[in-house]
N, CA, C and O atoms as a CHARMM CRD file, in Angstrom:
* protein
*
  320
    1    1 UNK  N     19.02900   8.22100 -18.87000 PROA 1      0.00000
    2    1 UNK  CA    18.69500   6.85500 -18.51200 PROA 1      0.00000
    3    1 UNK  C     17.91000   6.86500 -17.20300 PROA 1      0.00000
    4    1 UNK  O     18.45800   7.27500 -16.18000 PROA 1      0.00000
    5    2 UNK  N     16.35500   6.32800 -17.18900 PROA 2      0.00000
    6    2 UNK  CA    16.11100   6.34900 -16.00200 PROA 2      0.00000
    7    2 UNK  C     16.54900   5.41600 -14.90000 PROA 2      0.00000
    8    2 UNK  O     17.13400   4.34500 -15.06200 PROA 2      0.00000
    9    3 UNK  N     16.23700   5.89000 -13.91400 PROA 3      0.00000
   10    3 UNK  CA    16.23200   4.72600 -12.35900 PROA 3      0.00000
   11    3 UNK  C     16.10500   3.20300 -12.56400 PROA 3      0.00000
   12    3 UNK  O     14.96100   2.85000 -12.85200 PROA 3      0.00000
   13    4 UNK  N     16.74300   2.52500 -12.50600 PROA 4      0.00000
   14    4 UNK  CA    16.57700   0.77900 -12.24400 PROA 4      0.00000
   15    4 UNK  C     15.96300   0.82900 -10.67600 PROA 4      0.00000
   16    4 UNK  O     16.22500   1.55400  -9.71600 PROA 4      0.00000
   17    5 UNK  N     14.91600  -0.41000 -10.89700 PROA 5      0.00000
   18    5 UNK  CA    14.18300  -0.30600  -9.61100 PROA 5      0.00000
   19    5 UNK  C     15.25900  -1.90900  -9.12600 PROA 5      0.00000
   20    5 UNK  O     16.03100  -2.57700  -9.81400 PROA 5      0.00000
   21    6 UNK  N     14.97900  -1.99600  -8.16700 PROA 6      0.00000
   22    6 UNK  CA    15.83300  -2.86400  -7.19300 PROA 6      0.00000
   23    6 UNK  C     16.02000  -4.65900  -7.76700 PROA 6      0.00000
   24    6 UNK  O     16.99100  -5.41500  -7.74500 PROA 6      0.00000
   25    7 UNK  N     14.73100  -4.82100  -8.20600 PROA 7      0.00000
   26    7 UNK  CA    14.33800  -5.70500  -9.21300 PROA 7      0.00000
   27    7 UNK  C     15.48600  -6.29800 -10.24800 PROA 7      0.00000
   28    7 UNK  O     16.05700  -7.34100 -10.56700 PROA 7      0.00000
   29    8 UNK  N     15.40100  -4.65900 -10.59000 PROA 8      0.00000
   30    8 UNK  CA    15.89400  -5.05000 -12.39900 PROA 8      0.00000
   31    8 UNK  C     17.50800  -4.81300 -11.86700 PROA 8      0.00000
   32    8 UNK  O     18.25400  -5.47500 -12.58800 PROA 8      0.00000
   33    9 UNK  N     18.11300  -4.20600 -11.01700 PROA 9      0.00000
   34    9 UNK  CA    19.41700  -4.63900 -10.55500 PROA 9      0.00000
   35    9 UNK  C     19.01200  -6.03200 -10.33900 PROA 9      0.00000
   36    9 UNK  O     19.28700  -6.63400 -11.37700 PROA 9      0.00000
   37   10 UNK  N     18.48300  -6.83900  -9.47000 PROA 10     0.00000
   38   10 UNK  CA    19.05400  -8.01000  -9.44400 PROA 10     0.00000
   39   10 UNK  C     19.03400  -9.03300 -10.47600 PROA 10     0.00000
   40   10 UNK  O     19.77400  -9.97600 -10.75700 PROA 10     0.00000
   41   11 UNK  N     17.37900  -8.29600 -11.21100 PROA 11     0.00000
   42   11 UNK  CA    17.97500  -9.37900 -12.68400 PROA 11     0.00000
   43   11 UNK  C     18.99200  -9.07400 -13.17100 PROA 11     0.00000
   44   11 UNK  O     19.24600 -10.04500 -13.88500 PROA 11     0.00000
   45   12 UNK  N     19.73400  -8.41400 -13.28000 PROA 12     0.00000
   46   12 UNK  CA    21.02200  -7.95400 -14.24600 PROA 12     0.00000
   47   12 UNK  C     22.17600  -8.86100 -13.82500 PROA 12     0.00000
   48   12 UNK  O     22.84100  -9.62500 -14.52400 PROA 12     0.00000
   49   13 UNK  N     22.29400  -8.47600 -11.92100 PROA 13     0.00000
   50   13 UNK  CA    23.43100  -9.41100 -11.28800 PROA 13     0.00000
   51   13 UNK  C     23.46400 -10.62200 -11.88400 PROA 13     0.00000
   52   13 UNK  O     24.49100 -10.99600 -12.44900 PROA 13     0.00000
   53   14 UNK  N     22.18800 -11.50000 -11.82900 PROA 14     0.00000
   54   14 UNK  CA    21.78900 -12.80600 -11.82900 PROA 14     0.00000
   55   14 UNK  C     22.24400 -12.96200 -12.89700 PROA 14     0.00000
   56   14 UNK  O     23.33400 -13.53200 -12.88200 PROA 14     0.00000
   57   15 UNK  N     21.68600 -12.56300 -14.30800 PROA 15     0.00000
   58   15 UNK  CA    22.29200 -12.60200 -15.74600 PROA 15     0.00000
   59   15 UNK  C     23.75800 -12.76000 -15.54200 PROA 15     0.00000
   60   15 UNK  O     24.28400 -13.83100 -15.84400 PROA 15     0.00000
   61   16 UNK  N     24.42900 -11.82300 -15.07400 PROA 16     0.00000
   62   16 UNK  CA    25.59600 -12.01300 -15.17100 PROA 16     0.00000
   63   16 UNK  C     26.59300 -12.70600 -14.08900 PROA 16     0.00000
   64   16 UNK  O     27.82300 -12.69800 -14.06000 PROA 16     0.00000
   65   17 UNK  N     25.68700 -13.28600 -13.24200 PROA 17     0.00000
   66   17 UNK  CA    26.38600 -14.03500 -12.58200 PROA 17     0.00000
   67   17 UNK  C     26.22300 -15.88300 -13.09400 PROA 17     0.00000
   68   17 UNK  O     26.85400 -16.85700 -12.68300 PROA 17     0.00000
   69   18 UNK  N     24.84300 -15.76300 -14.38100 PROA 18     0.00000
   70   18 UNK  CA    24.68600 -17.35000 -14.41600 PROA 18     0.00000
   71   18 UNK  C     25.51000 -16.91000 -15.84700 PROA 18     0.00000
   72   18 UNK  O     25.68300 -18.00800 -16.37600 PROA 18     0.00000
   73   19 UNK  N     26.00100 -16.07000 -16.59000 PROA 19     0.00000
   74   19 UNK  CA    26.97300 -16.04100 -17.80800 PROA 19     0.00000
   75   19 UNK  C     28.44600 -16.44200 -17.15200 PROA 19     0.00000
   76   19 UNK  O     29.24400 -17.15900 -17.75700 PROA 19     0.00000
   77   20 UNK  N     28.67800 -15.93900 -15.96300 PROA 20     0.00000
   78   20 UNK  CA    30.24800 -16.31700 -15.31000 PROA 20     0.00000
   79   20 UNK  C     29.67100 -17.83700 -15.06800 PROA 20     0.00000
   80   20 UNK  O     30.44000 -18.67800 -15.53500 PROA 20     0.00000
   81   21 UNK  N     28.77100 -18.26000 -14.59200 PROA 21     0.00000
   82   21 UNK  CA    28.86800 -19.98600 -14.58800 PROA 21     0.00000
   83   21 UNK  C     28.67000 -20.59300 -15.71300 PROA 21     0.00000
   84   21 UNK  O     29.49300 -21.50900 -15.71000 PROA 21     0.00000
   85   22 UNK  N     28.27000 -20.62200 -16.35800 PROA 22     0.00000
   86   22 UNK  CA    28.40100 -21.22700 -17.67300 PROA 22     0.00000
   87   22 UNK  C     29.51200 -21.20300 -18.25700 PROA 22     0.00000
   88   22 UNK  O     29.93400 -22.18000 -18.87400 PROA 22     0.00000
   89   23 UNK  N     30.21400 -19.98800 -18.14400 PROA 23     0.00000
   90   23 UNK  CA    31.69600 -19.89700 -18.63200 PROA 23     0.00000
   91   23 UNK  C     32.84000 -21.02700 -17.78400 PROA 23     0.00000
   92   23 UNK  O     33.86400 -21.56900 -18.20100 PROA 23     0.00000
   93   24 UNK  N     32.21000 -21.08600 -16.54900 PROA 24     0.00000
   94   24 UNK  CA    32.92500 -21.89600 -15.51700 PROA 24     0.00000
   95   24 UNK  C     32.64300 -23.28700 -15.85300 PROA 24     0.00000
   96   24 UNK  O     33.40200 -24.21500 -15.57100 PROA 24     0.00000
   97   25 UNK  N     31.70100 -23.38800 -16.37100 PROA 25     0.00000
   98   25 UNK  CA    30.85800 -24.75200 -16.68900 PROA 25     0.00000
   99   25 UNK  C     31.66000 -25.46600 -17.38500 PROA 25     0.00000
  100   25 UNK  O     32.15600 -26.56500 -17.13700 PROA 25     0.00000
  101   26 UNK  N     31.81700 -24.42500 -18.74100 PROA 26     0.00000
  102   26 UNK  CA    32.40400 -24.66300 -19.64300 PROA 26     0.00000
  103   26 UNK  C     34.00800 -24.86000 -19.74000 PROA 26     0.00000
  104   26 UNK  O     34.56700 -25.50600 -20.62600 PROA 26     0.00000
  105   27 UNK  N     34.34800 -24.50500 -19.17600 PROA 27     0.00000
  106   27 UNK  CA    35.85800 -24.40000 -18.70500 PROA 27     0.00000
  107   27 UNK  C     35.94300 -25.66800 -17.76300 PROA 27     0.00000
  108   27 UNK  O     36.77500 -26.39700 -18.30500 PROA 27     0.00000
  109   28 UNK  N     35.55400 -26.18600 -16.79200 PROA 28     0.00000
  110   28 UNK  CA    35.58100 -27.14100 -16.03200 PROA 28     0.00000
  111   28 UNK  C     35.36500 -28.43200 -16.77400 PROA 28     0.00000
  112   28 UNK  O     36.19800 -29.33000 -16.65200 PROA 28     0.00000
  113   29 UNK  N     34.72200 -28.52500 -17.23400 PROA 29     0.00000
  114   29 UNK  CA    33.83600 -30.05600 -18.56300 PROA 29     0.00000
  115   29 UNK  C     35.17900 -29.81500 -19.55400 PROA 29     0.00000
  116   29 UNK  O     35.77600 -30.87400 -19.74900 PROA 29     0.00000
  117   30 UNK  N     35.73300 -28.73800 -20.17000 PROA 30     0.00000
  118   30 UNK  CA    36.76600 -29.28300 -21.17800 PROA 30     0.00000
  119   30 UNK  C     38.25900 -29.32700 -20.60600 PROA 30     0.00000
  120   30 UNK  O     38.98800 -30.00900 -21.32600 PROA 30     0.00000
  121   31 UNK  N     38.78200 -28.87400 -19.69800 PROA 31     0.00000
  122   31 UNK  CA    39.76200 -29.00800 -19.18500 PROA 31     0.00000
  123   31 UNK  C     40.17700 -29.78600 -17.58800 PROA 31     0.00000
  124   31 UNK  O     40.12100 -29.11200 -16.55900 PROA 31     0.00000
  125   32 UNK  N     40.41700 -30.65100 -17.57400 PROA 32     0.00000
  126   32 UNK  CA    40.82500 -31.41700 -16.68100 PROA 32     0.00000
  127   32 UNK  C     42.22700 -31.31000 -16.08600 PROA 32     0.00000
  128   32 UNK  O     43.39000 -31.45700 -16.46300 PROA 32     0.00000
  129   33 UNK  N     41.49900 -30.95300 -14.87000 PROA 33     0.00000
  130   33 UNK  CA    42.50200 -30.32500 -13.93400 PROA 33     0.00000
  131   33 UNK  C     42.10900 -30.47100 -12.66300 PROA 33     0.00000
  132   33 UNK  O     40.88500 -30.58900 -12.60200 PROA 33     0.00000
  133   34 UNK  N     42.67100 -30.51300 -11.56800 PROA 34     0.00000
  134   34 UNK  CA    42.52900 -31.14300 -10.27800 PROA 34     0.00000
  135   34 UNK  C     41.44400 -30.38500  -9.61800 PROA 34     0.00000
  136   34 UNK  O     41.27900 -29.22200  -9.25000 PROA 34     0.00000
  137   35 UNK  N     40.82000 -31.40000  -9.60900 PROA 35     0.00000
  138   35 UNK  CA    39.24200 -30.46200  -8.77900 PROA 35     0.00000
  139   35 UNK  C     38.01700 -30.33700  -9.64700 PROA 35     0.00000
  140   35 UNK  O     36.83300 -30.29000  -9.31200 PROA 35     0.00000
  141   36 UNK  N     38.54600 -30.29600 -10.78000 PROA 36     0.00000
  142   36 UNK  CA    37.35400 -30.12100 -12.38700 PROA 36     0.00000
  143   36 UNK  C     35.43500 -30.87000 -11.39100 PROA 36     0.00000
  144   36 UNK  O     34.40600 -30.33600 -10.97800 PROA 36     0.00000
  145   37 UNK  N     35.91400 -32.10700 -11.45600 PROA 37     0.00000
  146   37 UNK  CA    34.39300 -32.68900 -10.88200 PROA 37     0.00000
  147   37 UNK  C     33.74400 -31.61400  -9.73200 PROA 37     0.00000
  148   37 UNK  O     32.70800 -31.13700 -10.19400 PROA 37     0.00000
  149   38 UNK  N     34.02900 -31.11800  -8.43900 PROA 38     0.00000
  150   38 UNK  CA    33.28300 -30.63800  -7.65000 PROA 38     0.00000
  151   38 UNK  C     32.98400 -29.21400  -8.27900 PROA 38     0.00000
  152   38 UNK  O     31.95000 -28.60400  -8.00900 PROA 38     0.00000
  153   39 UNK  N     34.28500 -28.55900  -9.42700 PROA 39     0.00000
  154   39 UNK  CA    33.99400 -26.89700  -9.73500 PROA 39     0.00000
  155   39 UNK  C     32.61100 -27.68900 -10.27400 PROA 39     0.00000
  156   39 UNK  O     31.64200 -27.61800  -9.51900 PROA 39     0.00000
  157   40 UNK  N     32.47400 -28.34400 -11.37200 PROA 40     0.00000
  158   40 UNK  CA    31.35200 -28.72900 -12.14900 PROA 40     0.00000
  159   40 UNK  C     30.25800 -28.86800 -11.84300 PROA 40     0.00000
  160   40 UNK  O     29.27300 -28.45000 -12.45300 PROA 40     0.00000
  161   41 UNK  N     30.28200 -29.47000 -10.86300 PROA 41     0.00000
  162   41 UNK  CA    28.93900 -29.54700  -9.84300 PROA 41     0.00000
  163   41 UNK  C     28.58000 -28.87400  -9.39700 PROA 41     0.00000
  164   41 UNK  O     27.38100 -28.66300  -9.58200 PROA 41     0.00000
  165   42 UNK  N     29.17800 -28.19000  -8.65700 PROA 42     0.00000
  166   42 UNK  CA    29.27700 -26.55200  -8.06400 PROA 42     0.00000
  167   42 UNK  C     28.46000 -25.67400  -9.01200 PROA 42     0.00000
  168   42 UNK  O     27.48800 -24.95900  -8.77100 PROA 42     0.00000
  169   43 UNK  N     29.05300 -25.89500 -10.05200 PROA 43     0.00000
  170   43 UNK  CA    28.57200 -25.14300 -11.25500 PROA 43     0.00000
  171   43 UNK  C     26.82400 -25.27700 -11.84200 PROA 43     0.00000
  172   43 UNK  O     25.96100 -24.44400 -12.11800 PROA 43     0.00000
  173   44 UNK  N     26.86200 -26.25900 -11.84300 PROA 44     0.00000
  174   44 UNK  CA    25.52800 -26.73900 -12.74800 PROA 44     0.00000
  175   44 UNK  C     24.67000 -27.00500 -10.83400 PROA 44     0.00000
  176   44 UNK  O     23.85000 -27.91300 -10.97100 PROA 44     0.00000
  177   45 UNK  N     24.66900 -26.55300  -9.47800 PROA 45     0.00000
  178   45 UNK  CA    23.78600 -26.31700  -8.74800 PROA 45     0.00000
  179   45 UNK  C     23.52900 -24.76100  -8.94800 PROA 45     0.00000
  180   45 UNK  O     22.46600 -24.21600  -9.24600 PROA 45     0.00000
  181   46 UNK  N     24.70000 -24.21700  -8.72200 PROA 46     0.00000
  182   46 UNK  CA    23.97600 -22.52700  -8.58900 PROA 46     0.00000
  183   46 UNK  C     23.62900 -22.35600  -9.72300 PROA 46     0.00000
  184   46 UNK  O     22.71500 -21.53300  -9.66500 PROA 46     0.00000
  185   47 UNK  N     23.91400 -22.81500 -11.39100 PROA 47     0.00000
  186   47 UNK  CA    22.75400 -22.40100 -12.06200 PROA 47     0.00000
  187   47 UNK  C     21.36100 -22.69300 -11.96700 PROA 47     0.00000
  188   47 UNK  O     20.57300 -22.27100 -12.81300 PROA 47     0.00000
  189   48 UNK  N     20.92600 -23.53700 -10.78200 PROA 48     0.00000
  190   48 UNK  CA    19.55700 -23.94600 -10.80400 PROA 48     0.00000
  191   48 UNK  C     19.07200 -23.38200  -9.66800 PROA 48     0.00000
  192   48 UNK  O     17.89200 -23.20900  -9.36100 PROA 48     0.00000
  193   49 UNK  N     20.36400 -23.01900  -8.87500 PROA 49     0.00000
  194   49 UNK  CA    19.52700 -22.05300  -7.27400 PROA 49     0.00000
  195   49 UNK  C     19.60100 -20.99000  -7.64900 PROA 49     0.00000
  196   49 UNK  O     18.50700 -20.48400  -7.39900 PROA 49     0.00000
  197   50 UNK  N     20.23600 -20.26400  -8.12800 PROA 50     0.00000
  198   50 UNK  CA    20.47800 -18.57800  -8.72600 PROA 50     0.00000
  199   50 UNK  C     19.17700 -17.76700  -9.02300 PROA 50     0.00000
  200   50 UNK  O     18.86000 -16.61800  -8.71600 PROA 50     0.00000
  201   51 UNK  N     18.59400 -18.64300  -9.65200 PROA 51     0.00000
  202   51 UNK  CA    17.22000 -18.10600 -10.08900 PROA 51     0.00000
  203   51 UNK  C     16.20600 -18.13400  -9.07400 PROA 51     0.00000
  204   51 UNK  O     15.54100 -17.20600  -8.61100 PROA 51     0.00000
  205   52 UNK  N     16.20200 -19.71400  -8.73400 PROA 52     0.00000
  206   52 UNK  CA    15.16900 -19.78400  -7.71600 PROA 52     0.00000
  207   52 UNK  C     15.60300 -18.75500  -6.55900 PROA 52     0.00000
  208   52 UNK  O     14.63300 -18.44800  -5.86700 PROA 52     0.00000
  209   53 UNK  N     16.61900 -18.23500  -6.22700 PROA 53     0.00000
  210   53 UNK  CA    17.13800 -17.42400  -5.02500 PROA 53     0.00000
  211   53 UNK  C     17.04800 -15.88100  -5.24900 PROA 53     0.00000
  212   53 UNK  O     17.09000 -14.93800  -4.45900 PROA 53     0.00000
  213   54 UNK  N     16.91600 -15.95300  -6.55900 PROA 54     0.00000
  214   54 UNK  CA    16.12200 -14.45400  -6.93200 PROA 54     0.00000
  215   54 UNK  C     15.08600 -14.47800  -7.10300 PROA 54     0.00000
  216   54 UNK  O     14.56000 -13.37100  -6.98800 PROA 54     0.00000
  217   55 UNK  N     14.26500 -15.48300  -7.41600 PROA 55     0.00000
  218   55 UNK  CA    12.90900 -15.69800  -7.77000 PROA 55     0.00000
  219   55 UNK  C     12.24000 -14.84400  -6.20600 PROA 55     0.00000
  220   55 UNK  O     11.61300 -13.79400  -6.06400 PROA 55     0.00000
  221   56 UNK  N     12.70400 -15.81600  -5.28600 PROA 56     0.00000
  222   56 UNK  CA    12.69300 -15.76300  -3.71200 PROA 56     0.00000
  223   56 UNK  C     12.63900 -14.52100  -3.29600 PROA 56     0.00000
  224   56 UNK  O     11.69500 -14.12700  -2.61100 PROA 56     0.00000
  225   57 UNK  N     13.98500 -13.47900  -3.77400 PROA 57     0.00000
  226   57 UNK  CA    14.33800 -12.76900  -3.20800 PROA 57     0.00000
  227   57 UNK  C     12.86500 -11.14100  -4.14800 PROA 57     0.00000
  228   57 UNK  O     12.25700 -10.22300  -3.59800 PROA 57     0.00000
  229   58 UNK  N     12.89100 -11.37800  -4.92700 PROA 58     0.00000
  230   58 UNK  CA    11.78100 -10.72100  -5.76300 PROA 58     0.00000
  231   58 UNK  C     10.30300 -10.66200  -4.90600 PROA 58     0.00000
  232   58 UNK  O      9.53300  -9.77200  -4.54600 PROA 58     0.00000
  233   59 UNK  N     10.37600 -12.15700  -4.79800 PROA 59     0.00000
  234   59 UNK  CA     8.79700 -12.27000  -4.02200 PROA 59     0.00000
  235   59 UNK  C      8.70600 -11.25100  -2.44100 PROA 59     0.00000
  236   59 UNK  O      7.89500 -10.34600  -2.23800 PROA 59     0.00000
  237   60 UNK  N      9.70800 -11.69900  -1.55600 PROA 60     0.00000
  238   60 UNK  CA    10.10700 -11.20700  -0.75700 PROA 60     0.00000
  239   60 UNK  C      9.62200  -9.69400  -0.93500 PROA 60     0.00000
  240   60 UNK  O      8.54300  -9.36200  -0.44500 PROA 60     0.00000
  241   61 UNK  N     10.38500  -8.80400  -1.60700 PROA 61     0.00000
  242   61 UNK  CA    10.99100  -7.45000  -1.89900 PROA 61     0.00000
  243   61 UNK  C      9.47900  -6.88900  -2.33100 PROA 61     0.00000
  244   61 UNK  O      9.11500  -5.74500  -2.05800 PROA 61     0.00000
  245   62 UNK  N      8.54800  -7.97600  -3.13200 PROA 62     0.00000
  246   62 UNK  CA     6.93900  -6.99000  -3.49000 PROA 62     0.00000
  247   62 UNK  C      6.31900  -7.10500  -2.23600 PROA 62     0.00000
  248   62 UNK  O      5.45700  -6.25300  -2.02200 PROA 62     0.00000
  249   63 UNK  N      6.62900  -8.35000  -0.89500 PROA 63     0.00000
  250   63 UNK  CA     5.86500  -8.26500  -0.05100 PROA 63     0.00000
  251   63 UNK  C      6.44000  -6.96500   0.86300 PROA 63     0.00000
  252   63 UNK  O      5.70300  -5.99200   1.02300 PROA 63     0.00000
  253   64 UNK  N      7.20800  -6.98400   1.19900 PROA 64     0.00000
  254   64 UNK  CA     7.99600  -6.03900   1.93700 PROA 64     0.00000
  255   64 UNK  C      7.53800  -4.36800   1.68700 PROA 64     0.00000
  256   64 UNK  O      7.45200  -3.43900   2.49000 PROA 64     0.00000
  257   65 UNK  N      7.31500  -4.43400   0.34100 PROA 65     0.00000
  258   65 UNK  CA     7.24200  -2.99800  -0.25000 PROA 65     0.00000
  259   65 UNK  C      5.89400  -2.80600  -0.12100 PROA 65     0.00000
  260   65 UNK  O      5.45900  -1.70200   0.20800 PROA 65     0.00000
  261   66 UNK  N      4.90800  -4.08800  -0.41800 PROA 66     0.00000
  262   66 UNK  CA     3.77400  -3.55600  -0.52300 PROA 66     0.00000
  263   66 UNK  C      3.02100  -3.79900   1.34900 PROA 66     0.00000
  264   66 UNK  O      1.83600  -4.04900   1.57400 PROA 66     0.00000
  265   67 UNK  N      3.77500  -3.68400   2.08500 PROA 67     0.00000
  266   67 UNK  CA     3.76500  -4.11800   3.31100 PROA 67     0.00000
  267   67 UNK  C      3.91000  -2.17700   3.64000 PROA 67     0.00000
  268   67 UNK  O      2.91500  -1.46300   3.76400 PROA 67     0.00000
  269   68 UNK  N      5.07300  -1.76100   3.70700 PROA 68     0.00000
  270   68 UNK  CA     5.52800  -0.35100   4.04000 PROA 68     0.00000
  271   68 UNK  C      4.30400   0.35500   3.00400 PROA 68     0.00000
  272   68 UNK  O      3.91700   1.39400   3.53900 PROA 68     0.00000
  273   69 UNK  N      3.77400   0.16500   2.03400 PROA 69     0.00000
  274   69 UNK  CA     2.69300   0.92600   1.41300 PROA 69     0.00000
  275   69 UNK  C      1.48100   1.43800   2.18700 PROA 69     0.00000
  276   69 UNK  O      0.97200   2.54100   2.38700 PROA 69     0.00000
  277   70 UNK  N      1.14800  -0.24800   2.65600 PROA 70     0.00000
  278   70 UNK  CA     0.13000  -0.37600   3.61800 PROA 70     0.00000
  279   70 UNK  C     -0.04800   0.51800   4.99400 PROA 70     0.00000
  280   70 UNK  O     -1.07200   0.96400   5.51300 PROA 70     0.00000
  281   71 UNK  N      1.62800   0.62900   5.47200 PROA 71     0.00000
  282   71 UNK  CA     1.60700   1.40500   6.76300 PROA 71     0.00000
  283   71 UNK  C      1.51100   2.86400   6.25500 PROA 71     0.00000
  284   71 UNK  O      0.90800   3.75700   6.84900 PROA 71     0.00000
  285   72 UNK  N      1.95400   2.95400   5.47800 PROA 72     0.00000
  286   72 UNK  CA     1.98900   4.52500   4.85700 PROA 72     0.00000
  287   72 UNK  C      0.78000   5.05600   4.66500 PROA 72     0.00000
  288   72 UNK  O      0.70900   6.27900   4.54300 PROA 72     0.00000
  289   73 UNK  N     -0.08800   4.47200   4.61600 PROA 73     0.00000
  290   73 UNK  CA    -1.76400   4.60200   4.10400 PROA 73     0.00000
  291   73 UNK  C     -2.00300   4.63900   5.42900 PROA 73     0.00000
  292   73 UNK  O     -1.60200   5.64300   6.01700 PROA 73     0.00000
  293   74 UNK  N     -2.70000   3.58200   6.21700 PROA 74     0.00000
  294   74 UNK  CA    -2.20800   3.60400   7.75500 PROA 74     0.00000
  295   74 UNK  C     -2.13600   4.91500   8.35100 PROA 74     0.00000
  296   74 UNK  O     -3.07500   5.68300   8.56100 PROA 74     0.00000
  297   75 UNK  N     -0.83000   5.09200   8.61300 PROA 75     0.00000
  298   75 UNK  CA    -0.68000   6.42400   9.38200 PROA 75     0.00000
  299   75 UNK  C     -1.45000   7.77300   8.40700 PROA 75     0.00000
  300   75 UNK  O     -2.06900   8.64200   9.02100 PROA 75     0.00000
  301   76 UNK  N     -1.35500   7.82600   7.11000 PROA 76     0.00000
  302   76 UNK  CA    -1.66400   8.84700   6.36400 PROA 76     0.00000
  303   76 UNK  C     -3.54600   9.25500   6.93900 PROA 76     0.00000
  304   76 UNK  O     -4.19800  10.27500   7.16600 PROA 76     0.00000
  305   77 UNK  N     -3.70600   8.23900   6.95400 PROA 77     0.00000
  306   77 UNK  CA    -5.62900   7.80000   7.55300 PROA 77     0.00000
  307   77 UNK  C     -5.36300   7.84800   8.81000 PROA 77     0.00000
  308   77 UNK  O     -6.40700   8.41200   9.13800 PROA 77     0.00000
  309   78 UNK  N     -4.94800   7.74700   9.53500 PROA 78     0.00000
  310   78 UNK  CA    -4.57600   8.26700  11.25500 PROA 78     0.00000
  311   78 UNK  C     -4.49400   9.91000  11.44100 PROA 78     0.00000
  312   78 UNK  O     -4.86000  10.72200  12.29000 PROA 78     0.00000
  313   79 UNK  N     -4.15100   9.92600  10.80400 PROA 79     0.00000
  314   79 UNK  CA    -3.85200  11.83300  10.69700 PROA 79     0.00000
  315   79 UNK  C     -4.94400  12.59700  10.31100 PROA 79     0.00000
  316   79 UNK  O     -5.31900  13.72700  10.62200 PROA 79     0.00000
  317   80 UNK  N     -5.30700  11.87500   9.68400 PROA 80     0.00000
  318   80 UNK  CA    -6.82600  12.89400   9.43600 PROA 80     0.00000
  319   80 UNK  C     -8.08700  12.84800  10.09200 PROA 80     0.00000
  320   80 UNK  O     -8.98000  13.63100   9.76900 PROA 80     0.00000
């Protein structure tokens, strides 16, 4: 199995962190129990920030990388 790049770990987390909310979702909407309204809400925001917060965190991670590329070239062309 090869290497997961940093990426595809966090899509994986994300997957399985918006399958535990939905499960929560779901569990909160049919059983009523003290607190049910805020888990719910709770629930149905981080499925809509989760993504955008990896979306974020993705964008981030190509600038970053392709940032350290740049210096690497940089010094590599300094040396010669």
């Amino acid at each position: 199995m090869k290497n997961k790049s940093p990426k595809q770990i966090a899509a994986l987390i994300c997957i399985a962190l918006l399958v535990l909310l939905y499960l929560a979702t779901l569990i909160s909407a049919v059983f009523a129990f003290p607190g049910w309204e805020r888990m719910f809400g709770g629930c149905l925001v981080a499925t809509i920030a989760l993504p955008i917060l990896l979306w974020i965190y993705i964008q981030i991670y190509a600038r970053v990388k392709e940032q350290k590329e740049l210096a690497n070239e940089l010094k590599e062309d300094m040396k010669e």
